[in-house]
C-alpha positions in Angstrom: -6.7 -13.0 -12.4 -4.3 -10.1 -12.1 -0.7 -11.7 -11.4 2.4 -9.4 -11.1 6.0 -11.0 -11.1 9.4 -8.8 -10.0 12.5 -10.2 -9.6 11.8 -11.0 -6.2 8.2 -11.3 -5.5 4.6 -12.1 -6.5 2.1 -10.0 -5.8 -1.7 -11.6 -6.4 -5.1 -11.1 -5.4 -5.8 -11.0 -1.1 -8.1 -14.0 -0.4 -9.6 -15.2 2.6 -6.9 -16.9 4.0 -4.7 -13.9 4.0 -7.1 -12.5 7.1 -4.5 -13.4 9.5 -1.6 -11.3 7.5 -4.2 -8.3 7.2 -5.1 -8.4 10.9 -1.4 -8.3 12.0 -0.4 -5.4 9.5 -3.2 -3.7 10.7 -2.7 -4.2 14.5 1.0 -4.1 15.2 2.3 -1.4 17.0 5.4 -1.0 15.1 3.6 -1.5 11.6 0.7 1.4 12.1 2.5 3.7 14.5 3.1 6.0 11.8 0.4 5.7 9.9 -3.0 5.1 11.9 -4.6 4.1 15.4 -5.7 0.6 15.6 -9.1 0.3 14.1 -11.6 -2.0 16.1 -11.5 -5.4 14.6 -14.6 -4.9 12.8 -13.3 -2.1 10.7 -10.2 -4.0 10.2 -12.6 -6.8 9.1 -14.6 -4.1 6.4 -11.4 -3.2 4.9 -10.6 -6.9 4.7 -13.9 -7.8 3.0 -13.8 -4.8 0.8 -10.6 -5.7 -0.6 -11.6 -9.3 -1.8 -14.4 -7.6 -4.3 -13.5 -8.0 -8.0 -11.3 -5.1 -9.1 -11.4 -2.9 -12.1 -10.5 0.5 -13.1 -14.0 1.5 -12.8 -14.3 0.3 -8.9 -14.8 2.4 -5.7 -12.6 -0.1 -4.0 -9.3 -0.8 -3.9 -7.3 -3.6 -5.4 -5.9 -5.4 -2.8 -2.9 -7.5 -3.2 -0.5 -9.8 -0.8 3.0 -9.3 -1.2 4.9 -12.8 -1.4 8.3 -14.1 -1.7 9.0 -15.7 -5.0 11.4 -18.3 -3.7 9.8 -19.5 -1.0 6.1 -18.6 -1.2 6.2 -16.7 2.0 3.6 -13.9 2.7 4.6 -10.8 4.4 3.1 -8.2 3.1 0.2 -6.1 1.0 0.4 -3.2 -1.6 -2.7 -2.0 -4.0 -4.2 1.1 -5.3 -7.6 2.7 -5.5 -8.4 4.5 -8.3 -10.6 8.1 -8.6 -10.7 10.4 -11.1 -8.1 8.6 -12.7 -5.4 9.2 -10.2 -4.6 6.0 -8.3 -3.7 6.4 -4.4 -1.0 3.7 -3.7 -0.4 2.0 -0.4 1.5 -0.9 1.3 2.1 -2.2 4.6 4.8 -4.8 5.4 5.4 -6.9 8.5 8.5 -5.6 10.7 10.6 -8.8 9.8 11.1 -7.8 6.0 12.0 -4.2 6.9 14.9 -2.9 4.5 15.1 -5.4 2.3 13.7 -3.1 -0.8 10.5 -5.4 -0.3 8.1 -2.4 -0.7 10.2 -0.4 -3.3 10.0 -3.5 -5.3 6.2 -4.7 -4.7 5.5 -0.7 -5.5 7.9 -0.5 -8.7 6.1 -3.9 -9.9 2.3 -2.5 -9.2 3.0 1.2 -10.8 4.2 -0.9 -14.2 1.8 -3.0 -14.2 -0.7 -0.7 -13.2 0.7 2.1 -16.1 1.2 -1.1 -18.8 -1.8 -3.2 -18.5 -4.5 -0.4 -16.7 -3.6 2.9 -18.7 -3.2 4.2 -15.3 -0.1 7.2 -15.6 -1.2 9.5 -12.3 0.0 7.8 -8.7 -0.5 9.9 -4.9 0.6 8.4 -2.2 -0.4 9.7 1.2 2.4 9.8 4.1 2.3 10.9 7.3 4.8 13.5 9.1 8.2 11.1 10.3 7.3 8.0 8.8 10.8 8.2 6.7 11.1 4.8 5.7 7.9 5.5 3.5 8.9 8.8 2.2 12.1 6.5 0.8 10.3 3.9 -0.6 8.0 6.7 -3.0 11.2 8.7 -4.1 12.9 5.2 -5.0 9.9 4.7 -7.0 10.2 8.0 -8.8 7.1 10.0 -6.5 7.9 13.8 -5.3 6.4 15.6 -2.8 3.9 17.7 -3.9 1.9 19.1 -1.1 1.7 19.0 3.2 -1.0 19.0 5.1 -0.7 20.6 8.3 -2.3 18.3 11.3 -4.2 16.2 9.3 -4.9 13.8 11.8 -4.0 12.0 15.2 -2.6 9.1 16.3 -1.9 8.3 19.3 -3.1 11.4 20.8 -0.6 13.9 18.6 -1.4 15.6 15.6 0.2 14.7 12.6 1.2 16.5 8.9 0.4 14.2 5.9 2.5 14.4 3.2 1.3 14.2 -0.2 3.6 12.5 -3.2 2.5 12.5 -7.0 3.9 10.3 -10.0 3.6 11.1 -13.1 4.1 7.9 -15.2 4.4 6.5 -18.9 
């Protein structure tokens, strides 16, 4: 069972429990309003499901794992990676609460090594869209630069967005 340790957090396997967390990170106005319209709860619940399957390096799905505070055991977030053509595309999404606490840098930092030491995985993208900042600082804490922008790639909230495309090159 994959288990990565930080300084600060655990990140493991989502499990059926963690429905609730997933739900709310993928509902709340201030989590997705740079990133996505809120899905009907079915297709929040697909993603869900689709994220408990077994991961390898050779799956079509992604790995999905729940952030959680060493210390105390608290849940607040999730991170993973989906990996194609031996790229992986990284993500993360973290309840409002633990906003700028280096939460996500971390949780990231702690997936890429693992990912680079244990996977042989050395090529990361991250996808971000047009104003979401925060993110942008997260992936150049972690060592990502921008590589590409796509001009309105997609809506939320009724306006057209730019994505912003970051690589890593790693090990």
């Amino acid at each position: 069972m994959i288990n990565i340790e930080t300084n600060r957090l655990i990140l493991s396997p989502l499990q059926q429990q963690h429905w609730p967390l997933f739900l709310r990170l993928h509902t709340e106005a201030q989590i997705v309003a740079l990133c996505f319209d809120v899905p009907p709860q079915d297709i929040i619940r697909q993603k869900f499901n689709a994220r408990l399957k077994p991961w390898t390096p050779d799956s079509d799905n992604w790995l999905g794992l729940v952030v959680a505070d060493r210390a105390t055991g608290a849940e607040f977030g999730v991170t993973g990676l989906q990996l194609q053509d031996g790229v992986a595309e990284v993500g993360y999404l973290f309840l409002p609460e633990f906003y700028g606490k280096g939460y996500a840098a971390e949780s990231l930092q702690g997936l890429i090594d693992w990912a680079t030491d244990t996977q042989q995985i050395n090529r990361y993208q991250a996808l971000v869209t047009e104003g979401n900042a925060a993110s942008e600082k997260v992936l150049t804490k972690c060592g990502f630069a921008l590589q590409s922008i796509i001009a309105n790639a997609h809506c939320i909230g009724g306006n057209y967005f730019s994505d912003h495309i970051y690589r890593l090159d790693a090990g």
